[in-house]
N, CA, C and O atoms as a Maestro MAE file, in Angstrom:
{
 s_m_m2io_version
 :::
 2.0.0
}

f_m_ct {
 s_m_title
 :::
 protein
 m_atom[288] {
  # First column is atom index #
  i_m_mmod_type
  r_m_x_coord
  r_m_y_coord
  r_m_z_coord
  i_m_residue_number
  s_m_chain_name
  s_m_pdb_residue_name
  s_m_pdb_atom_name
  i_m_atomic_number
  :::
  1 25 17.481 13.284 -18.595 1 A "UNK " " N  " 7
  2 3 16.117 12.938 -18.261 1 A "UNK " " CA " 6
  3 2 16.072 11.705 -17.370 1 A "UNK " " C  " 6
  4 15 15.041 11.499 -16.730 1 A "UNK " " O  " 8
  5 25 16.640 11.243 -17.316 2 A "UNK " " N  " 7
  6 3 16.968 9.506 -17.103 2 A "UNK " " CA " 6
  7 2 17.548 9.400 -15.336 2 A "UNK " " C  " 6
  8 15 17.492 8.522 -14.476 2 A "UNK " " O  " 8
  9 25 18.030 10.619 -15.388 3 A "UNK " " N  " 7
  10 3 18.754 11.144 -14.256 3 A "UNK " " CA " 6
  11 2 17.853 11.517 -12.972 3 A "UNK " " C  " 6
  12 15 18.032 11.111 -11.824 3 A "UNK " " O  " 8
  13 25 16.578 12.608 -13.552 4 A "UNK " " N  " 7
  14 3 15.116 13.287 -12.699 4 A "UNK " " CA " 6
  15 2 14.198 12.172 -12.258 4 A "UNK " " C  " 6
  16 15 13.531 12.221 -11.225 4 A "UNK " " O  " 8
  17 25 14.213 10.857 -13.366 5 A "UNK " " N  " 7
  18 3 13.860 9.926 -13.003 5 A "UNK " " CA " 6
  19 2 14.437 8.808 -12.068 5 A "UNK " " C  " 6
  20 15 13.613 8.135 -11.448 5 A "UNK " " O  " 8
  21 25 14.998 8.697 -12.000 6 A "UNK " " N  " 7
  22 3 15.693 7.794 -11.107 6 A "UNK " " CA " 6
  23 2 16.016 8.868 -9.769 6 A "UNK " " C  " 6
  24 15 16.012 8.193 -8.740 6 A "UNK " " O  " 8
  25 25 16.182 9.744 -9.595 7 A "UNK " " N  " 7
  26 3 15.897 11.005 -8.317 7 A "UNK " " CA " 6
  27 2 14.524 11.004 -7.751 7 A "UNK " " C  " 6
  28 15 14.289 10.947 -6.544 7 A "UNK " " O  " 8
  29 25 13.649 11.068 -8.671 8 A "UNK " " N  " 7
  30 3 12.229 11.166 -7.901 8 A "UNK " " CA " 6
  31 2 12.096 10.031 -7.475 8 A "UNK " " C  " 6
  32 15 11.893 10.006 -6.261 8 A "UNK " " O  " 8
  33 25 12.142 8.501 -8.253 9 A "UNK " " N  " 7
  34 3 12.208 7.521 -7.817 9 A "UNK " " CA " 6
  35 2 12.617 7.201 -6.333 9 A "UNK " " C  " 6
  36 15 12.002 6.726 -5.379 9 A "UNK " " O  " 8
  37 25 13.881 7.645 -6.518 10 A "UNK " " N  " 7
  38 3 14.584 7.859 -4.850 10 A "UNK " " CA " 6
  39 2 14.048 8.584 -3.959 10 A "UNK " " C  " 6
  40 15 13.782 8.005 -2.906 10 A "UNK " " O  " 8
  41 25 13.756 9.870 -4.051 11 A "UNK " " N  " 7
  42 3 13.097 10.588 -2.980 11 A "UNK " " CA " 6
  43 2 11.840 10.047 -2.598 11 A "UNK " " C  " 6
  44 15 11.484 10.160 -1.425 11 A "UNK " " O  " 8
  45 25 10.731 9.163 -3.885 12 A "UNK " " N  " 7
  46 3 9.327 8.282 -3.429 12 A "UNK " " CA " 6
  47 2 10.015 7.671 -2.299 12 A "UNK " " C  " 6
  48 15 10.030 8.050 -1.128 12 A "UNK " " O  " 8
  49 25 10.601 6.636 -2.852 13 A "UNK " " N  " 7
  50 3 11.271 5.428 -2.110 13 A "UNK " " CA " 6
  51 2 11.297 5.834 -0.480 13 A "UNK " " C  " 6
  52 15 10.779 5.121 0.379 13 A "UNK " " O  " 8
  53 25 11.930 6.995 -0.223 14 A "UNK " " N  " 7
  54 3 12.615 7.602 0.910 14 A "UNK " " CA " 6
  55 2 11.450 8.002 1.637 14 A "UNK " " C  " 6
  56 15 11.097 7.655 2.764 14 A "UNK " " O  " 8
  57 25 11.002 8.648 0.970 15 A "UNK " " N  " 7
  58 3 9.451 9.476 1.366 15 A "UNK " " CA " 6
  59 2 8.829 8.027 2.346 15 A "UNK " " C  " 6
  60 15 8.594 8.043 3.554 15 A "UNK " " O  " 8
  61 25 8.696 7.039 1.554 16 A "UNK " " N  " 7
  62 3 7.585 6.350 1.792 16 A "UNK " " CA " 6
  63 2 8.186 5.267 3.124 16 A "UNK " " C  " 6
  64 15 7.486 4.717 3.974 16 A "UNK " " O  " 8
  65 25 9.816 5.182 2.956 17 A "UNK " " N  " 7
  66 3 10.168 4.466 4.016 17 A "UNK " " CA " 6
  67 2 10.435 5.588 5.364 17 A "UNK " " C  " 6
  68 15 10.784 5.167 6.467 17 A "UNK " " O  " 8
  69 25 10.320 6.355 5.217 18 A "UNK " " N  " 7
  70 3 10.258 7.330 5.943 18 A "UNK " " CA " 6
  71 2 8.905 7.392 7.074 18 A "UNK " " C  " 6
  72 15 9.091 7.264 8.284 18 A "UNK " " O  " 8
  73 25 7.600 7.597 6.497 19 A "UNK " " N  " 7
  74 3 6.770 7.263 6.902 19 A "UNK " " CA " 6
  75 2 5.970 6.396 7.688 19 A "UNK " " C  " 6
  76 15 5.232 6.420 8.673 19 A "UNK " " O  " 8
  77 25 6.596 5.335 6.524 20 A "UNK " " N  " 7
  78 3 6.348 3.734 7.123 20 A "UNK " " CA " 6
  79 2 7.493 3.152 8.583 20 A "UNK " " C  " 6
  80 15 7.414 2.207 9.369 20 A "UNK " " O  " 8
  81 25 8.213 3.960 8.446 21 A "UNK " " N  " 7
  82 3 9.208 3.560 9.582 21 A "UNK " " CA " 6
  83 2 8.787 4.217 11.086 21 A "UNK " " C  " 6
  84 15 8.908 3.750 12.219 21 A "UNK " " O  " 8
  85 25 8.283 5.402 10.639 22 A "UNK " " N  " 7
  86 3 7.619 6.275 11.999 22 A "UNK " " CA " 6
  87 2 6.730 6.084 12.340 22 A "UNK " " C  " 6
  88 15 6.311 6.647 13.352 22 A "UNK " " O  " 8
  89 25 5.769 4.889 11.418 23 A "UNK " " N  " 7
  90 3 4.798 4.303 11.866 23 A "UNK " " CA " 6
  91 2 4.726 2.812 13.192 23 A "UNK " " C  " 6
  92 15 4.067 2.452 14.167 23 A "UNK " " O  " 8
  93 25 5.870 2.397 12.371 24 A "UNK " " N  " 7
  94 3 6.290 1.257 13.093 24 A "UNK " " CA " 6
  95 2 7.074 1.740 14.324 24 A "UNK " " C  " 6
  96 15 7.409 0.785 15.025 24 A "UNK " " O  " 8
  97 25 7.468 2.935 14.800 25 A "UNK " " N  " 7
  98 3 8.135 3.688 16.012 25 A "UNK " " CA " 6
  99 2 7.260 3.986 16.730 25 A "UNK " " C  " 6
  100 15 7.303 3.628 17.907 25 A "UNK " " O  " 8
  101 25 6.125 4.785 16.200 26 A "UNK " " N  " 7
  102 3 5.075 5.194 17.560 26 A "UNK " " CA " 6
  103 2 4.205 3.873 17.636 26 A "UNK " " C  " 6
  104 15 3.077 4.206 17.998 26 A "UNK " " O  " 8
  105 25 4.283 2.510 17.439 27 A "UNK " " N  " 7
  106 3 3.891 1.965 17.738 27 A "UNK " " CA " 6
  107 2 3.888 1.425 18.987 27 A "UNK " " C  " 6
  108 15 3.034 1.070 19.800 27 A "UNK " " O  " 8
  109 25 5.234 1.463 18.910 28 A "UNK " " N  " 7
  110 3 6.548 0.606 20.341 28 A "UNK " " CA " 6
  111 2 6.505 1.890 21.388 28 A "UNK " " C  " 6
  112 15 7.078 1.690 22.460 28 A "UNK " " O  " 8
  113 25 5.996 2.963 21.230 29 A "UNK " " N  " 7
  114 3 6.125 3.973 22.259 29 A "UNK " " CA " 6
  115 2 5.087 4.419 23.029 29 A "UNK " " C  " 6
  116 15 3.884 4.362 22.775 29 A "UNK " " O  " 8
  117 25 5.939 5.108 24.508 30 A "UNK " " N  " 7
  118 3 4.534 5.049 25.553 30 A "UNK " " CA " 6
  119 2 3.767 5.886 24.971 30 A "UNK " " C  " 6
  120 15 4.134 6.844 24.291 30 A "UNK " " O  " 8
  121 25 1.916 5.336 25.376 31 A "UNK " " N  " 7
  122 3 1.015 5.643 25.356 31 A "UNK " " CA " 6
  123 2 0.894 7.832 25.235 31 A "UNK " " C  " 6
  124 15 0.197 8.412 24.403 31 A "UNK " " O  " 8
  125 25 1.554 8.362 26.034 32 A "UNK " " N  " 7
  126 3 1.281 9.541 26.740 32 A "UNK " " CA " 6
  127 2 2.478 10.539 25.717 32 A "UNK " " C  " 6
  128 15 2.342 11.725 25.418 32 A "UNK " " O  " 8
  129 25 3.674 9.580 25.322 33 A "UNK " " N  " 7
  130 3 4.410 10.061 24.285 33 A "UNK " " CA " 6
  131 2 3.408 10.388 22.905 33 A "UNK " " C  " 6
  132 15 3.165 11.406 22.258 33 A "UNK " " O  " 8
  133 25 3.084 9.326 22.848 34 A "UNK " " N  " 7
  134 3 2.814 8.835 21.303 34 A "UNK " " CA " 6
  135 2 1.479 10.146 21.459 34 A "UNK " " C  " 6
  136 15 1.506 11.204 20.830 34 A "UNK " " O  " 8
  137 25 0.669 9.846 22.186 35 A "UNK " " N  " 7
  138 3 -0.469 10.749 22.010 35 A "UNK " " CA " 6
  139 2 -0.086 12.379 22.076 35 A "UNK " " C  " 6
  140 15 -0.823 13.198 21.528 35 A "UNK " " O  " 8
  141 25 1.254 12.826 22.867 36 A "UNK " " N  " 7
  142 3 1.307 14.121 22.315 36 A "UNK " " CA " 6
  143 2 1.847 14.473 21.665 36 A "UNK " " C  " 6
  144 15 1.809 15.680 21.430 36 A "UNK " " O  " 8
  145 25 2.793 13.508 20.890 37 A "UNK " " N  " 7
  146 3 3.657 13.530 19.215 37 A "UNK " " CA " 6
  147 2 2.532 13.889 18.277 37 A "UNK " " C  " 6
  148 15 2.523 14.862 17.523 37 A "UNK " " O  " 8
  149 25 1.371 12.781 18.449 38 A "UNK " " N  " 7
  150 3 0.526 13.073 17.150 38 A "UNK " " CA " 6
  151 2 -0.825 14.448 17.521 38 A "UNK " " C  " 6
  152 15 -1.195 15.211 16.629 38 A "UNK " " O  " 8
  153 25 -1.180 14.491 18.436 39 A "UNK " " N  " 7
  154 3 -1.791 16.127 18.750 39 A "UNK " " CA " 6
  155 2 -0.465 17.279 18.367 39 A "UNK " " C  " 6
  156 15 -0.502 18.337 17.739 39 A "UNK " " O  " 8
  157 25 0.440 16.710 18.898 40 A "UNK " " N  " 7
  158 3 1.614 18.321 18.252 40 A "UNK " " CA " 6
  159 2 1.309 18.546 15.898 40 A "UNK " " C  " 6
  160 15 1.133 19.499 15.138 40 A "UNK " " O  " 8
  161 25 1.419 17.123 15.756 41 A "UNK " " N  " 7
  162 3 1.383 16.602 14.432 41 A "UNK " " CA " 6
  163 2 0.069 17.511 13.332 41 A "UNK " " C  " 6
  164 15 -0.026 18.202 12.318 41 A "UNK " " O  " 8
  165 25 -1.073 16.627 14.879 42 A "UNK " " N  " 7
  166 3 -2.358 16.826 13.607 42 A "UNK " " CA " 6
  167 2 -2.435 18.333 14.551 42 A "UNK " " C  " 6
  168 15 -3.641 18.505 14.723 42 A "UNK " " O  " 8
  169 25 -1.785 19.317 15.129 43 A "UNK " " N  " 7
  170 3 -2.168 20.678 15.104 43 A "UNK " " CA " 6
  171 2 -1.166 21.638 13.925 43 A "UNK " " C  " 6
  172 15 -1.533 22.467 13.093 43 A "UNK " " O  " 8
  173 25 0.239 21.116 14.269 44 A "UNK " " N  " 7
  174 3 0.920 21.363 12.820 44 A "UNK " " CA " 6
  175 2 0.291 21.266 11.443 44 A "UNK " " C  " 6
  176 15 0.498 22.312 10.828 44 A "UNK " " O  " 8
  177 25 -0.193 20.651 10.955 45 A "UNK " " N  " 7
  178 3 -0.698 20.069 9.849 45 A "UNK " " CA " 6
  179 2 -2.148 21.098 9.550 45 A "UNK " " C  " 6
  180 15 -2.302 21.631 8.451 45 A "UNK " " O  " 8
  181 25 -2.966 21.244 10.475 46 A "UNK " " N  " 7
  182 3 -4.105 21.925 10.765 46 A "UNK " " CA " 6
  183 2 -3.889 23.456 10.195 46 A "UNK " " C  " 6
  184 15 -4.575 24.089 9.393 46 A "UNK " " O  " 8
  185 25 -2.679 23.824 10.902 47 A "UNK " " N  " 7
  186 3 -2.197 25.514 11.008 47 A "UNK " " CA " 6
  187 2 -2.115 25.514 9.526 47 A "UNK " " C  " 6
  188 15 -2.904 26.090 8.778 47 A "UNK " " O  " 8
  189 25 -0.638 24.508 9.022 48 A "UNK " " N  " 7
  190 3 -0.420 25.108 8.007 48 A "UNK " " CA " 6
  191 2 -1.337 24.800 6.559 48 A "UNK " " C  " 6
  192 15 -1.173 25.368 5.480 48 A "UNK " " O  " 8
  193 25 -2.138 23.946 6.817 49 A "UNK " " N  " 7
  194 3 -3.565 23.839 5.892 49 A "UNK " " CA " 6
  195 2 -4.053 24.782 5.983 49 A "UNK " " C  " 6
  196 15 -4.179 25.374 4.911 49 A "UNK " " O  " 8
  197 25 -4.608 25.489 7.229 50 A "UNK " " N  " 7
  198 3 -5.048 26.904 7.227 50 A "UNK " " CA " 6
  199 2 -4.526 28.263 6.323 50 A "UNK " " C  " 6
  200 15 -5.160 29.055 5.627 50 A "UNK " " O  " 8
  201 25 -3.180 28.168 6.637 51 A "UNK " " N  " 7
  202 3 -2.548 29.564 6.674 51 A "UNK " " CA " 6
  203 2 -2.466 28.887 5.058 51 A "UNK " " C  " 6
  204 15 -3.048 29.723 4.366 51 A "UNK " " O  " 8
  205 25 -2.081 27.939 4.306 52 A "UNK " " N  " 7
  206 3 -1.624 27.805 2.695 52 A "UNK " " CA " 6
  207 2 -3.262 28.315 2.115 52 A "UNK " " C  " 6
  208 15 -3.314 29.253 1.319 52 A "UNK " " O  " 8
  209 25 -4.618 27.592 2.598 53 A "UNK " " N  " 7
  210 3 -5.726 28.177 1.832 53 A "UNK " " CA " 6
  211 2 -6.235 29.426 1.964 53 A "UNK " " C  " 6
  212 15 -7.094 29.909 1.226 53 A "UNK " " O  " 8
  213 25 -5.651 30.032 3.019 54 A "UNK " " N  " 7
  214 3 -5.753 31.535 3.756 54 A "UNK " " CA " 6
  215 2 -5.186 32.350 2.457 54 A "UNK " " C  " 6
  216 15 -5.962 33.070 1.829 54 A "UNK " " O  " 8
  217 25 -3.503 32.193 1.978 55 A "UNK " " N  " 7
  218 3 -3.149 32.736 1.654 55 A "UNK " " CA " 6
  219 2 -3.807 32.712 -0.116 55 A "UNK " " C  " 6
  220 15 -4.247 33.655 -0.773 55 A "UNK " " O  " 8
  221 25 -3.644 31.201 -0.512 56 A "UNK " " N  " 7
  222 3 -4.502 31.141 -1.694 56 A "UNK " " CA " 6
  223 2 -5.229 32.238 -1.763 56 A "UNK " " C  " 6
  224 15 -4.720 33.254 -2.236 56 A "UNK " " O  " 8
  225 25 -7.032 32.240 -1.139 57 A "UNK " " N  " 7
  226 3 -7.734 33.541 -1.367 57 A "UNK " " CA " 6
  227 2 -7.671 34.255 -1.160 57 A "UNK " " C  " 6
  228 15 -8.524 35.024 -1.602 57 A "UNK " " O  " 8
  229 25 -6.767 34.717 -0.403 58 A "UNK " " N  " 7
  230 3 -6.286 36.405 -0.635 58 A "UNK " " CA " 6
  231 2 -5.352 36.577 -1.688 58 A "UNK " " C  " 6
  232 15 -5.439 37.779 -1.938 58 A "UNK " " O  " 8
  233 25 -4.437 36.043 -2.520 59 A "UNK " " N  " 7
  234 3 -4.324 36.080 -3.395 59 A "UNK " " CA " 6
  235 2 -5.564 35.863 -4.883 59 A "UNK " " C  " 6
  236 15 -5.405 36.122 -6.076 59 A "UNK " " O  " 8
  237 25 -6.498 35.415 -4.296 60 A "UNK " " N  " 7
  238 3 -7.199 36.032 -5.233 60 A "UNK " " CA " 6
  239 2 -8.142 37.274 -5.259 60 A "UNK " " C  " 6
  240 15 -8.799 37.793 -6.161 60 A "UNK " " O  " 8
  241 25 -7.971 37.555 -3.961 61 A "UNK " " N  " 7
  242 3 -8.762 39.224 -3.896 61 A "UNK " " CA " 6
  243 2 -8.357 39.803 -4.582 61 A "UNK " " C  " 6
  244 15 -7.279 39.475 -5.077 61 A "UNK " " O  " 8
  245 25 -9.254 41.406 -5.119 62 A "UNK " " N  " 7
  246 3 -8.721 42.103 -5.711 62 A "UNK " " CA " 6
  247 2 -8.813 43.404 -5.077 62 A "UNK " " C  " 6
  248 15 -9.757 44.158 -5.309 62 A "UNK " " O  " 8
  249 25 -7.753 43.728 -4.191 63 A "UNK " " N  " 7
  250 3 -7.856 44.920 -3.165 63 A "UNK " " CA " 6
  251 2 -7.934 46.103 -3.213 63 A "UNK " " C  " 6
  252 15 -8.231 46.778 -2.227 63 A "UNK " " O  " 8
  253 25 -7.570 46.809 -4.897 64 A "UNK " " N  " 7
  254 3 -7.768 48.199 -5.671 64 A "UNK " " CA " 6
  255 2 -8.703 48.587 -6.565 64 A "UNK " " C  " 6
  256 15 -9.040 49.664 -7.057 64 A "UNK " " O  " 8
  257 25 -9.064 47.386 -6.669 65 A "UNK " " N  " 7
  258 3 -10.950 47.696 -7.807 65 A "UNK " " CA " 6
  259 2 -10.084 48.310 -9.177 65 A "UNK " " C  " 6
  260 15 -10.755 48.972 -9.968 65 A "UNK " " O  " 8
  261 25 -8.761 48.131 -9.451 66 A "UNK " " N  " 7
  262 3 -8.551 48.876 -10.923 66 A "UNK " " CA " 6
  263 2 -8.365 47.749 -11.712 66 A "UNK " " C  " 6
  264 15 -8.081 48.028 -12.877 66 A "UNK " " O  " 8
  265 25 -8.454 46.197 -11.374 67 A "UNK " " N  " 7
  266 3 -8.271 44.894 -11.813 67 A "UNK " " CA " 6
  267 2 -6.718 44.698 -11.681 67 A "UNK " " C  " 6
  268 15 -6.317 44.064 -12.658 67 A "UNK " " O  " 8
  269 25 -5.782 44.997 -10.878 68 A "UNK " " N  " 7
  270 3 -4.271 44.807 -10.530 68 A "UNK " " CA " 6
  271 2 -4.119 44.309 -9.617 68 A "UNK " " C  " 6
  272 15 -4.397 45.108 -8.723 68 A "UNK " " O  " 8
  273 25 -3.704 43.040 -9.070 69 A "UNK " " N  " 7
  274 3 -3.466 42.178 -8.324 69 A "UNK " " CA " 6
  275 2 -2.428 42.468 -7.491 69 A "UNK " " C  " 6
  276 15 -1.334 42.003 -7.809 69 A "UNK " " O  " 8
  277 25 -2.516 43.204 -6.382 70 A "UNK " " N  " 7
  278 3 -1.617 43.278 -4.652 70 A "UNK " " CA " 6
  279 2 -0.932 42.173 -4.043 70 A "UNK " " C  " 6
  280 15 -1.275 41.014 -4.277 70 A "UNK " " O  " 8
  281 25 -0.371 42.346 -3.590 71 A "UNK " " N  " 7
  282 3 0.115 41.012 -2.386 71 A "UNK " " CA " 6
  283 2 0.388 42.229 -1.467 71 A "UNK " " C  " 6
  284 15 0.485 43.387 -1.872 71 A "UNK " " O  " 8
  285 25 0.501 41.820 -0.169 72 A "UNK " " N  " 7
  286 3 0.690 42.689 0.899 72 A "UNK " " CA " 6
  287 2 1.340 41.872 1.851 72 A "UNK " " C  " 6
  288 15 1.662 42.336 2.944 72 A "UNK " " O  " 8
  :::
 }
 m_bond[287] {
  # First column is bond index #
  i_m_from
  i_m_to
  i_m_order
  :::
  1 1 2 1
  2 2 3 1
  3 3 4 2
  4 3 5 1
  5 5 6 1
  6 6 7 1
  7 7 8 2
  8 7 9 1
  9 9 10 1
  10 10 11 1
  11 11 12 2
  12 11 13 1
  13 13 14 1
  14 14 15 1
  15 15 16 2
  16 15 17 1
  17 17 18 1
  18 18 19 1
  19 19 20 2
  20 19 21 1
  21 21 22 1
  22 22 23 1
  23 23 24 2
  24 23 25 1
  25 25 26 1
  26 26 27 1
  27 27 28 2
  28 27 29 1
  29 29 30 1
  30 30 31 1
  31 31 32 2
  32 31 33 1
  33 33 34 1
  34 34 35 1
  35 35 36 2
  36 35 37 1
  37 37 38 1
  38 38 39 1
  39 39 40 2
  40 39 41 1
  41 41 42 1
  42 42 43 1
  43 43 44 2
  44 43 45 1
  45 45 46 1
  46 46 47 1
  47 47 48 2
  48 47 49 1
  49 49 50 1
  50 50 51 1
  51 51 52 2
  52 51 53 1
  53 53 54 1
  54 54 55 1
  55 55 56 2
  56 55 57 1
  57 57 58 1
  58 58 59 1
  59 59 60 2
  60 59 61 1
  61 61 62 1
  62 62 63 1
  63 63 64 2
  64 63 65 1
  65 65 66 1
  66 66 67 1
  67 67 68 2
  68 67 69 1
  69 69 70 1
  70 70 71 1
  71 71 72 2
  72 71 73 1
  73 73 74 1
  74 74 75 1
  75 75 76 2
  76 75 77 1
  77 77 78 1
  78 78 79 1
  79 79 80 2
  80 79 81 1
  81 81 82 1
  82 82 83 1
  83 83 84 2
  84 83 85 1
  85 85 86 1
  86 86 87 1
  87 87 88 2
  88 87 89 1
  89 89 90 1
  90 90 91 1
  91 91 92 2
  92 91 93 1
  93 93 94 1
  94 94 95 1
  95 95 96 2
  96 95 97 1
  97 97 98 1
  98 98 99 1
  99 99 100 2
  100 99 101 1
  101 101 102 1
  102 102 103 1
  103 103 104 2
  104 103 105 1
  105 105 106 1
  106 106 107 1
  107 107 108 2
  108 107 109 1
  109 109 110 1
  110 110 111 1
  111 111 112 2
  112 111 113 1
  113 113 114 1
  114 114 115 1
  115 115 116 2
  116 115 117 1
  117 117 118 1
  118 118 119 1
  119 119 120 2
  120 119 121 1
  121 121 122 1
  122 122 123 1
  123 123 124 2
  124 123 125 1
  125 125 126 1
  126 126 127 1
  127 127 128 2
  128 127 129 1
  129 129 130 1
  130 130 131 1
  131 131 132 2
  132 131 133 1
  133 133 134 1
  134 134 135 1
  135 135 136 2
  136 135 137 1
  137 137 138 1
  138 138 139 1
  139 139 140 2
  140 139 141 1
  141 141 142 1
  142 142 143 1
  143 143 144 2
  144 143 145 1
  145 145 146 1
  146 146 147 1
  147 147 148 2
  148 147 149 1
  149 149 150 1
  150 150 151 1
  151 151 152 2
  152 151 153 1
  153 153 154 1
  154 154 155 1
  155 155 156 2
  156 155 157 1
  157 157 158 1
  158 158 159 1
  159 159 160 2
  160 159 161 1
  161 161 162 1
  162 162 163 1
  163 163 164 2
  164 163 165 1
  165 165 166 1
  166 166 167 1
  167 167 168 2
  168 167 169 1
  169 169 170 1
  170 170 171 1
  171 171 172 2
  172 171 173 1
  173 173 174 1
  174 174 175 1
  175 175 176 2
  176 175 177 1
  177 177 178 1
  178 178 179 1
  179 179 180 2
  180 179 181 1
  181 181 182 1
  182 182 183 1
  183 183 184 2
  184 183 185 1
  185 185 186 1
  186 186 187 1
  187 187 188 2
  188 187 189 1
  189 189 190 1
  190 190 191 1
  191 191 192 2
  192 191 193 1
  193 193 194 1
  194 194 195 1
  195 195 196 2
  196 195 197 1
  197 197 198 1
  198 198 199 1
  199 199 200 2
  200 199 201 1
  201 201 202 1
  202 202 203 1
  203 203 204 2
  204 203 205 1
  205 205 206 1
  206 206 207 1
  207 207 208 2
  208 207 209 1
  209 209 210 1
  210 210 211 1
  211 211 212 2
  212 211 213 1
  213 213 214 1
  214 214 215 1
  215 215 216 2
  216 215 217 1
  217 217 218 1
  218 218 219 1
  219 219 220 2
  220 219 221 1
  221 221 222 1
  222 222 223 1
  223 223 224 2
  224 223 225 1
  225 225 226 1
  226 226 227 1
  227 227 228 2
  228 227 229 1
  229 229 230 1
  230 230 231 1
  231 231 232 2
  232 231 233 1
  233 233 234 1
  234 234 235 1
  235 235 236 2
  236 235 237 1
  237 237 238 1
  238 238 239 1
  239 239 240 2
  240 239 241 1
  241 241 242 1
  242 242 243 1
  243 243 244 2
  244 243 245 1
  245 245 246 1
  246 246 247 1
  247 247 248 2
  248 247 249 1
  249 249 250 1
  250 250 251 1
  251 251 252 2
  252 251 253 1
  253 253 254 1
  254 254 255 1
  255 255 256 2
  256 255 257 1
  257 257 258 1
  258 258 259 1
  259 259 260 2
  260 259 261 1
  261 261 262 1
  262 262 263 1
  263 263 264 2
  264 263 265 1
  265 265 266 1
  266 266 267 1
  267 267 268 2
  268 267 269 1
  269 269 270 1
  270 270 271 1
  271 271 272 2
  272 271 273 1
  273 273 274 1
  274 274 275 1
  275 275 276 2
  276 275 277 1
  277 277 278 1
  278 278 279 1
  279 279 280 2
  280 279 281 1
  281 281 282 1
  282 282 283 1
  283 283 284 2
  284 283 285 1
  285 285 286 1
  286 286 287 1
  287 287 288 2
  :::
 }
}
């Protein structure tokens, strides 16, 4: 147990210097870079917000009316 903890711990840690470090990078970078890193970013992010709540409710349709749940 002691073990999962000190792992997640690490991966936060990582996560967060991770972040914080790419923050402090597109800072220092040209203008014309930086602006189409983060349009590539916030359209990535966009799609797959889409397509994860997309898939959510269609997983909750019920596409045979006999109450048996499809995936397709």
């Amino acid at each position: 147990m002691a073990r999962r903890s000190f792992r997640g711990r690490m991966m936060r840690t990582m996560a967060t210097i991770v972040v914080g470090g790419s923050a402090f990078q597109l800072s220092g970078c040209d203008p014309t870079v930086r602006a189409t890193l983060l349009d590539g970013l916030e359209a990535t992010t966009a799609s797959l917000s889409s397509a994860l709540i997309s898939a959510f409710f269609l997983s909750l349709q019920d596409d045979t009316g006999n109450g048996s749940l499809t995936t397709t």
